[in-house]
KEDOGU-881219 format. One line per 10 residues: their letters; for each residue x, y, z of C-alpha. Coordinates in steps of 0.2 Angstrom, whole numbers. Example, Ala and Ser with C-alpha at 12.3 -4.5 7.8 and 13.67 -1.06 7.14 Angstrom:
<rs>
as	62/-22/39 | 68/-5/36
</rs>
This chain:
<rs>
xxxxxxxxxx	268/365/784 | 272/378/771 | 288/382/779 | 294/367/782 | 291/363/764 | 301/378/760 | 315/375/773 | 318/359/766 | 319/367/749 | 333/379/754
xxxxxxxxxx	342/366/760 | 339/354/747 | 344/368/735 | 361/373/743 | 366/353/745 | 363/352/726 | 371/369/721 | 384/365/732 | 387/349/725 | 387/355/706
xxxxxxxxxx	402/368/711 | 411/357/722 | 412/346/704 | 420/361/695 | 431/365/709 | 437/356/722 | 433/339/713 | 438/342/696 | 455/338/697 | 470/347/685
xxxxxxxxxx	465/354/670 | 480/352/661 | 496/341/662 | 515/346/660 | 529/339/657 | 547/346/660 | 562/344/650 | 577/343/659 | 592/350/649 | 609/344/656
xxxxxxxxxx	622/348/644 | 623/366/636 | 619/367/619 | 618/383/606 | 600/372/600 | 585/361/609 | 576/353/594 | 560/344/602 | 553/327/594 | 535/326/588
xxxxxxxxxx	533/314/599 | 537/320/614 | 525/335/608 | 512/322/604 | 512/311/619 | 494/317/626 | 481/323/614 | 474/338/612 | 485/356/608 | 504/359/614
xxxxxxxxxx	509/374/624 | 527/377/623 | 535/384/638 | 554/392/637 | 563/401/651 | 579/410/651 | 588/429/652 | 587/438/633 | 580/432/618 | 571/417/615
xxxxxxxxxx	567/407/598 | 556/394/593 | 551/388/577 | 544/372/570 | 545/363/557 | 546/344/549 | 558/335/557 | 567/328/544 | 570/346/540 | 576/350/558
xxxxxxxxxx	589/337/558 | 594/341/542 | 599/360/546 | 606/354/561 | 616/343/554 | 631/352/554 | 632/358/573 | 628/351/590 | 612/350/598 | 602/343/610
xxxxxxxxxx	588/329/606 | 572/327/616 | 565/311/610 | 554/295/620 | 561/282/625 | 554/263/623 | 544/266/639 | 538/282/636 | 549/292/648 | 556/308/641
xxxxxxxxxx	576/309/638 | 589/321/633 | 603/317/619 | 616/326/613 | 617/325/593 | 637/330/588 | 640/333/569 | 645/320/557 | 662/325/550 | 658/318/533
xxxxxxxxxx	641/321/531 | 631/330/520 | 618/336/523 | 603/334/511 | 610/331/497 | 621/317/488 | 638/320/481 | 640/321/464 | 652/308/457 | 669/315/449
xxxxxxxxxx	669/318/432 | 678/303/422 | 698/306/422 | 695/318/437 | 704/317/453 | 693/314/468 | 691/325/478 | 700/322/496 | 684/325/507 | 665/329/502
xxxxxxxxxx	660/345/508 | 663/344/528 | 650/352/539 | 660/367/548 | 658/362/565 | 670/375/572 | 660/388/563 | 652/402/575 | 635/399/577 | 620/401/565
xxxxxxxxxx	606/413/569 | 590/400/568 | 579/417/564 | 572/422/546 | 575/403/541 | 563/399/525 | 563/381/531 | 552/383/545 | 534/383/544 | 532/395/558
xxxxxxxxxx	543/405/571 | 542/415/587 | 553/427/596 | 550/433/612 | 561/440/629 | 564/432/645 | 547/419/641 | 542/413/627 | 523/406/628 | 520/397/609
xxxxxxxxxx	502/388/606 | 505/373/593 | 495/358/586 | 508/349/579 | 506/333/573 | 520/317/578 | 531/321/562 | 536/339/566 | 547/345/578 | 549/363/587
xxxxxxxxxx	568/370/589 | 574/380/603 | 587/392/604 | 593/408/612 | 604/416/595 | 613/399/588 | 629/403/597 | 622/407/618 | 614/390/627 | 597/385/622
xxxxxxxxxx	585/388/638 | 586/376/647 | 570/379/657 | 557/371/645 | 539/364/647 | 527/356/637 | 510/356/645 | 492/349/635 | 476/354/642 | 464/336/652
xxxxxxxxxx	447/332/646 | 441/334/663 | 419/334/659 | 408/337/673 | 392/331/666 | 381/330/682 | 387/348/688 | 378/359/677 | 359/349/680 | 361/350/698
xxxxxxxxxx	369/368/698 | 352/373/690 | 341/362/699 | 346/368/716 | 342/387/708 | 325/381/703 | 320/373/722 | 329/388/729 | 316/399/718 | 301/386/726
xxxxxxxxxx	309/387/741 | 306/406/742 | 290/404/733 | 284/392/748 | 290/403/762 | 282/418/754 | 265/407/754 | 268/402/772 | 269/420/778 | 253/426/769
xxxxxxxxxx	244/412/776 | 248/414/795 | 244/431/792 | 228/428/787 | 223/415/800 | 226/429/812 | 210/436/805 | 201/453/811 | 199/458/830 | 181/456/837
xxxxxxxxxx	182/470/850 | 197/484/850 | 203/492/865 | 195/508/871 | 202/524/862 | 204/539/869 | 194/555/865 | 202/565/854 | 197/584/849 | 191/589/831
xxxxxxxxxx	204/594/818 | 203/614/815 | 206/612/795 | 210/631/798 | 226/630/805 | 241/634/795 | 259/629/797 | 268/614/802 | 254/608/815 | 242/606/802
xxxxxxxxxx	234/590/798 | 240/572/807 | 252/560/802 | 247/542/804 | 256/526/798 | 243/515/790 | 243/495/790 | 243/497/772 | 260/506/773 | 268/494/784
xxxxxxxxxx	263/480/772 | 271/488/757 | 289/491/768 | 289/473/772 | 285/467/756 | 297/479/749 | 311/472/760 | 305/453/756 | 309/458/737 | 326/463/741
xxxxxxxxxx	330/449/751 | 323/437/735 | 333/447/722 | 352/442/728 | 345/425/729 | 338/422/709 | 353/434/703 | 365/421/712 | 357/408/705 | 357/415/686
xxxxxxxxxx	377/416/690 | 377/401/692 | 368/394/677 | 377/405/666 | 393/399/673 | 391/384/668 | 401/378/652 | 398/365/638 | 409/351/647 | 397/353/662
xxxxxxxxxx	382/346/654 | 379/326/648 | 377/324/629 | 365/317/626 | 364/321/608 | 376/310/594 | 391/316/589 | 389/323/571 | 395/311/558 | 406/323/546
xxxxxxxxxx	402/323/529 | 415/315/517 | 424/327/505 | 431/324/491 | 451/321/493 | 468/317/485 | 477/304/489 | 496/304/486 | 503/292/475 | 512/280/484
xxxxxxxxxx	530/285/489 | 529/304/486 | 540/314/495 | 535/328/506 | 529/346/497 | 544/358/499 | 532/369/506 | 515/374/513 | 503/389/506 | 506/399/519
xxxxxxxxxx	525/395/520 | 525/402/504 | 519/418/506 | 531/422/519 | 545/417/509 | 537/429/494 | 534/444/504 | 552/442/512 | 559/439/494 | 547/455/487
xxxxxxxxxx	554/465/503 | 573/464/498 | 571/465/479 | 561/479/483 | 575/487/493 | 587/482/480 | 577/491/467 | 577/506/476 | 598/506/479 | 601/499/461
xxxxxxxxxx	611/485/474 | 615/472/464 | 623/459/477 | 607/461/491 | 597/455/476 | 606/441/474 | 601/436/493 | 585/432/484 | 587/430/466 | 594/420/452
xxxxxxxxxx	597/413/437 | 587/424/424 | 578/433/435 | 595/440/444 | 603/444/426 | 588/455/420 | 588/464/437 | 607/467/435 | 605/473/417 | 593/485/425
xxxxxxxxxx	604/492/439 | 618/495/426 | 604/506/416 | 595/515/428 | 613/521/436 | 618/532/419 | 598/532/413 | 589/539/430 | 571/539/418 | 573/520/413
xxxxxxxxxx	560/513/418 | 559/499/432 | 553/481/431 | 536/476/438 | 540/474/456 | 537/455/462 | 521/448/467 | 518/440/486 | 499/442/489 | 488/437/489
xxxxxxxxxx	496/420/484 | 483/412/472 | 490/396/466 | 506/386/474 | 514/369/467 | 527/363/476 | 540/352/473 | 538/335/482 | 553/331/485 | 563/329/503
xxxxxxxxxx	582/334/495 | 589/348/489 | 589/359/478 | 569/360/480 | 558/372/471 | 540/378/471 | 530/387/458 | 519/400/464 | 505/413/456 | 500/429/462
xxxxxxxxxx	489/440/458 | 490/458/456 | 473/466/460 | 475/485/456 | 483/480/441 | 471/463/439 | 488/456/431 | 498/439/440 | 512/433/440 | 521/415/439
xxxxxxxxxx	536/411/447 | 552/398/451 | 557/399/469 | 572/386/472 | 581/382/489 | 598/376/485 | 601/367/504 | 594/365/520 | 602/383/524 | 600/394/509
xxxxxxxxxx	583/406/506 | 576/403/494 | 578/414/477 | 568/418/462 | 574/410/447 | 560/414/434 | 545/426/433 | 533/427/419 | 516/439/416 | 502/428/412
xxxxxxxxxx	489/433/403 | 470/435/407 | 464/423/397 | 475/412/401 | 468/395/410 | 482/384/421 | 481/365/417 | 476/352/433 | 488/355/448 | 490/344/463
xxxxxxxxxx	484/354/479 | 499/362/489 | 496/348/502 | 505/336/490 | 514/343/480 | 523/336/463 | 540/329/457 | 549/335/446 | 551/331/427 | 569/327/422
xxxxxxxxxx	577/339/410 | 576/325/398 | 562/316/403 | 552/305/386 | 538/306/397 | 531/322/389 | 527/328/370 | 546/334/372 | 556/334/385 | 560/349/394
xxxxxxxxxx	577/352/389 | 574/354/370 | 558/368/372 | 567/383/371 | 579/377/356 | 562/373/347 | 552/389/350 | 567/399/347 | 569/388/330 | 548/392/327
xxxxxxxxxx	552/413/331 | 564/412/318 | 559/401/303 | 539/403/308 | 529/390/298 | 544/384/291 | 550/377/308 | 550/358/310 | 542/360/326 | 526/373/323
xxxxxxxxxx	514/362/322 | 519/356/340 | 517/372/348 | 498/381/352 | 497/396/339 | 480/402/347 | 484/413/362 | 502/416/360 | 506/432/362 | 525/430/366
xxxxxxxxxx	527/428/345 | 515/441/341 | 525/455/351 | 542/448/343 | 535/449/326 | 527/468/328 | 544/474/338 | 555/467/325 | 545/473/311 | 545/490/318
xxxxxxxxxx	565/491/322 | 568/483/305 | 558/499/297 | 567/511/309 | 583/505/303 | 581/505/286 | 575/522/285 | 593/527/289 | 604/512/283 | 597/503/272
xxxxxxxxxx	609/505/258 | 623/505/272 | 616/490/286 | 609/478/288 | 599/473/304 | 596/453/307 | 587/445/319 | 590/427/329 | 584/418/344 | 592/405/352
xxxxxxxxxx	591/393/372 | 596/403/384 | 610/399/395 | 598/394/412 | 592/378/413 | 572/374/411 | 563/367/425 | 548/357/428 | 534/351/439 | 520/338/433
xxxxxxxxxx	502/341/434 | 490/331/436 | 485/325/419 | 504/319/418 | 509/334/409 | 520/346/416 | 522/366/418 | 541/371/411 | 550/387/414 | 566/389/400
xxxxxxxxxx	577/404/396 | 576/410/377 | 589/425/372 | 584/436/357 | 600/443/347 | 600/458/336 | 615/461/327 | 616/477/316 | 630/475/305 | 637/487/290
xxxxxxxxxx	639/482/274 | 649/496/265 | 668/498/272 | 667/517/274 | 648/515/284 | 647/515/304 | 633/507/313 | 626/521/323 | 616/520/342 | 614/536/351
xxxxxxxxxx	596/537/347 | 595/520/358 | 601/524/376 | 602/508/384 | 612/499/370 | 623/515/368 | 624/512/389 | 627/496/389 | 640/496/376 | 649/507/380
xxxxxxxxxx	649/518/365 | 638/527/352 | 644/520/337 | 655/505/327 | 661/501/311 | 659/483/316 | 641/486/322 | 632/479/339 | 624/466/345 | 610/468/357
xxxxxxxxxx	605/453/367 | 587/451/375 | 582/439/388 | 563/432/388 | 558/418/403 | 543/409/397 | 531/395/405 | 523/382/393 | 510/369/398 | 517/354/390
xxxxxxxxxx	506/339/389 | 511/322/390 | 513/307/378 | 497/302/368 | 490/317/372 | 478/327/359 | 484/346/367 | 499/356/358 | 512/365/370 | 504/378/374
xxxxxxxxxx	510/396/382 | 506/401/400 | 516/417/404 | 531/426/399 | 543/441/404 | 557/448/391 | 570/461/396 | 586/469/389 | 601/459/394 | 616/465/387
xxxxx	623/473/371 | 641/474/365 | 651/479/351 | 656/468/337 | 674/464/335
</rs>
């Protein structure tokens, strides 16, 4: 009975076993689902919708097919259209049923993309046409853009994994001027659970394990219903040992019952062995999705959030789009630095960052020991505010932080259109006590405050004429008492510099010169983005003027024991005198109306900009 239990067992267990792999093979069905895009007209670009991307759930595998390179990017799809706007391209999109179709986008002649014309001046003659997209142009190289949030390149196949939600788009090209692939597929993966496979996987290991266990059982016990033999079979006589031979003929070898038992027991062990080992395969093979739940989903915990105020725009940028766009911008400055290559830093910067870096190049070409400027900040990227704001020009202030130095840096990074990098318009040291007001999370982002916003303590466009009026007249100034004096060390450092220039000038002319100090708005206009307490972080240009004048007919006004004004002038001395110009970019915290807080200073950077003789 033993082995029928046990035959029935094995069978059992290899129907069940069986069954369970038959559901994670033959039955399961496709694991994933694919859809191809069929591209009938060549174009240079294949922008793909988020919805065509998003038409099953779960992740996006982009597939692309062609001879050379291959390009994909994604980005929002907004963004997309806008820097394709100027060239021809092909439009996967869904149709109202669902189905997948192919549309060929041609430019718009007098379009402009991203931005809106400015009206003419009053009394100006219009212009004849806005600024027309070149359609005729060669192609654009879709690689190194700052507008995407990600890109790949790859040769002959390109295998990009996405999760892309329905309001971003994925562009394909080959290099903006060759046909896009044309051989495209999207394919998702299918929630395809087995939930029975993995019980009766393990089930039919466990009655093949009693399976055995029975058969072993029915063996023993046959064997010992044999029992022992009343009455053997005569033996024959055999002769008595002689314990004194030597050599190989000493002794008998016999094989014992016992022997025997342990052979075939031995070979039963090897035949159980494959048997469990199969088994533990099996169970081990066996993956989540092959199992019921029968545990509840967990209930996430909620966290606290930020919710956009109603009708923000997009933020110009993500955190980690950020930080690519710094260590490109770092990269070429850095390169520029090092060849004193004044047009490949204006790839990448601008306004009064690119004008101290230019004064620089001009002095470390005749002064090989000027020293150079504190190279520019990328990581790691600490805090980021972008602009909300789906137009152009679009900025985003960033703050990174130095750690072998434990200094950081704050800077303006502005894209003037959809096909511009993005440059470096300001960058300022802060200081380490210095403590940031409230900023909205990357996520969202912030608008920007109009140059002459009423919205704030004082609007932006009149900050740096009013420090500039507070460096010079101090407590006298009509404005001081707007401005934080605690923690400002940008006028500390203009008082001690000017103090100890003023005594190093009169110890040589001071019955002959006279040295006078001035500050004054620089020529590059501020800009600001709100925080959250309606305040808003400012950026504004201040120029510090030195003019060394004579004041006797017969004195000159001498500079050779100051290289980089002699340099930059041009000359080592003048009757007329000099004037030395400095440029200092500075961030204030300015709070907003009804506000108890004082404009206070975040970070600053000041440089030599120019000097020049006096007529």
């Amino acid at each position: 009975m033993r082995f029928v239990w046990a035959v029935a067992a094995f069978v059992l267990a290899t129907v069940m076993i069986g069954a369970g792999i038959a559901q994670r093979t033959i039955f399961q069905g496709p694991r994933t689902e694919t859809t191809a895009i069929s591209v009938e007209e060549e174009t240079p670009y294949l922008l793909i919708d988020g919805a065509v991307l998003n038409q099953m759930p779960g992740t996006q595998t982009l597939r692309a097919q062609a001879e050379g390179d291959i390009f994909a990017s994604y980005g929002r799809t907004a963004d997309m259209e806008s820097w394709l706007s100027d060239t021809t391209y092909t439009h996967v999109t869904l149709t109202g049923d669902g189905e997948v179709e192919t549309v060929v986008v041609e430019p718009e002649v007098d379009a402009i993309a991203g931005a809106t014309p400015e009206a003419p001046a009053e009394g100006a003659a219009p212009e004849e046409t806005a600024a027309e997209p070149a359609a005729d142009a060669p192609g654009r190289s879709p690689v190194g853009s700052d507008l995407w949030l990600d890109e790949y390149q790859q040769k002959d196949l390109l295998i990009a994994p996405l999760q892309l939600p329905a309001e971003m788009s994925v562009l394909v090209a080959a290099d903006g001027t060759a046909p896009a692939p044309s051989r495209v597929t999207v394919t998702w993966p299918l929630q395809t659970s087995t939930p029975w496979a993995g019980p009766l996987i393990v089930g039919g290991a466990i009655l093949m394990v009693v399976g055995v266990f029975l058969y072993i059982l029915g063996i023993r016990h046959a064997r010992r219903k044999r029992g022992p033999r009343r009455k053997g079979l005569p033996l024959p006589v055999t002769e008595p040992i002689d314990i004194a031979i030597d050599g190989d003929d000493k002794g008998v070898i016999s094989s014992s019952p016992t022997s025997r038992r342990a052979v075939a027991s031995g070979r039963r062990a090897f035949a159980v062995l494959p048997v469990v080992a199969v088994s533990a395969l099996l169970f081990t093979g066996c993956s989540a999705d092959a199992w019921p739940q029968l545990a509840p989903s967990p209930t996430p915990s909620p966290t606290a959030t930020v919710i956009a105020p109603e009708g923000q725009q997009a933020p110009a940028v993500t955190k980690a789009q950020a930080e690519r766009i710094l260590t490109r911008i770092a990269s070429t400055v850095a390169e520029a630095d090092a060849a004193l290559d004044g047009d490949l830093a204006d790839t990448r910067l601008e306004g009064a960052a690119l004008a101290a870096r230019d004064t620089f190049y001009k002095l470390r070409a005749s002064l090989p020991e000027y020293p150079a400027p504190a190279p520019i900040l990328s990581k790691p990227l600490e805090i980021i505010l972008p602009q909300a704001y789906d137009g152009w020009p679009r900025s985003v202030i960033a703050v990174a932080d130095d750690e072998e130095s434990k200094t950081s840096s704050i800077m303006v990074l502005t894209q003037q259109d959809q096909w511009a990098d993005y440059k470096l318009g300001y960058v300022g040291s802060l200081e380490a006590s210095t403590s940031l007001p409230d900023l909205a999370p990357s996520y969202i982002g912030a608008p920007a405050v109009e140059p002459d916003s009423p919205f704030l303590v004082m609007p932006p466009d009149q900050i740096a004429a009013a420090y500039a009026d507070i460096i010079n007249q101090g407590e006298a100034s009509q404005f001081y008492d707007l401005f934080e004096v605690e923690g400002d060390q940008l006028r500390t450092s203009i008082d001690a510099d000017r103090q100890r220039r003023l005594e190093d000038f009169n110890k040589t002319a001071a019955s002959t010169g006279k040295l006078e100090f001035s500050s004054a708005a620089g020529p590059q206009a501020p800009f600001a983005l709100q925080t959250v307490e309606s305040g808003a972080i400012v950026a504004v240009n201040i120029n510090e003027i030195d003019t060394a004048t004579p004041t006797v007919v017969e004195a000159v006004i001498k500079v050779a024991d100051n290289p980089p004004v002699k340099t930059l002038a041009g000359a080592d001395q003048s009757p007329t005198g000099f004037e030395t110009t400095y440029s200092d970019q500075v961030f204030f915290y300015v709070p907003g109306p009804g506000s108890n807080e004082k404009i206070r200073l975040l970070g600053y950077s000041s440089d030599i900009l120019d000097a020049r003789i006096l007529p």
